[in-house]
N, C-alpha and C positions, 0 to 999 in steps of 0.2 A: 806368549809374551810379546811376538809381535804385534799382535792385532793391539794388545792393549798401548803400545809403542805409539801403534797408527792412530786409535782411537783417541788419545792424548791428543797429538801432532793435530788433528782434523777439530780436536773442539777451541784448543788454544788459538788457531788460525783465525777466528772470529774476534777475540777478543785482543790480540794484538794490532790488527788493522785499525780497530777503534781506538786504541791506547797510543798510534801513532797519528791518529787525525783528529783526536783531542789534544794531542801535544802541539801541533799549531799552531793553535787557537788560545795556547797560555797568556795570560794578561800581561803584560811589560811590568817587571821592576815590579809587580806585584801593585801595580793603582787600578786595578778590577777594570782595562779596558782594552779589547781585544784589537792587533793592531788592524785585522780585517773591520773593526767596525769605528775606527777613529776615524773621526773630521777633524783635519786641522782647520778647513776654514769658520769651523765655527770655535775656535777658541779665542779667548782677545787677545789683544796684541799687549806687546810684555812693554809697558811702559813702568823705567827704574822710578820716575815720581810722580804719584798720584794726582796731583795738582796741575803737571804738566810745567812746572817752574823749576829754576835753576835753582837751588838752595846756594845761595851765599857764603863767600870764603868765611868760618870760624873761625880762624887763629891757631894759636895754639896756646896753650895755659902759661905759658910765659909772657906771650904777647899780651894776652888779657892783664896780665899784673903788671906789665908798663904801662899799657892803656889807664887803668885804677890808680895808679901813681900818678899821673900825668891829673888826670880828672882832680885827683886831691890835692894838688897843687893849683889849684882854681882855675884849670883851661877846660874850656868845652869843645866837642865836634872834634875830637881828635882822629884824622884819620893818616893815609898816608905814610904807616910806621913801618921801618925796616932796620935793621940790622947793621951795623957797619964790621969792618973786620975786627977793629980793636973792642970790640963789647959793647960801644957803648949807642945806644938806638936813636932815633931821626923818627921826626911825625911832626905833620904839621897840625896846627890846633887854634883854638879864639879864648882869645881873653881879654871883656870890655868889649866883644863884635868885633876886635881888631884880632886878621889871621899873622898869626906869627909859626915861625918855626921854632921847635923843641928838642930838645937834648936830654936825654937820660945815660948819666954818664955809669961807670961798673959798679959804684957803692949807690947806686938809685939817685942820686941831686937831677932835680931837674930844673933846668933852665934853658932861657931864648939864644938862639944864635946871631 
């Protein structure tokens, strides 16, 4: 019974060695690449916009429907709009090519200051 103990112990020894210097070599996170064989210098570099441009403040979907208010009230090039504490919003804008300032008061009226 010992020998077969021993003779166990002497063949499993081969095959643990291997089993722990394959385990090294596991790929990160599982993306198939070994970290002994990664170059970071050949990866590109993490640019967040393609273009290399600053994408542009969007708003937010209320601002856009004062924006569309304003516009349909016959002002163009509306820009400049912000907020005031009482509700009611400021942007300056042209109508006739003449710039004027604008008022969108809390029921939507808009009008010049």
């Amino acid at each position: 019974m010992n020998r077969t103990l021993l003779a166990i112990a002497l063949l499993s020894t081969p095959s643990l060695l291997a089993a722990s210097a394959h385990a090294q070599s596991v790929p990160l996170a599982g993306n198939g690449v070994s970290p002994s064989t990664m170059q970071y210098g050949a990866m590109p570099s993490s640019n967040p916009d393609p273009k290399g441009t600053v994408a542009p403040f969007n708003g937010t979907a209320e601002q856009a429907i004062v924006k569309d208010e304003i516009r349909s009230a016959g002002y163009m090039a509306v820009n400049s709009l912000y907020r005031e504490s009482d509700g009611s919003w400021h942007a300056r804008a042209q109508k006739n090519n003449v710039d004027v300032a604008v008022v969108v008061d809390r029921s939507g009226h808009v009008s010049t200051q």
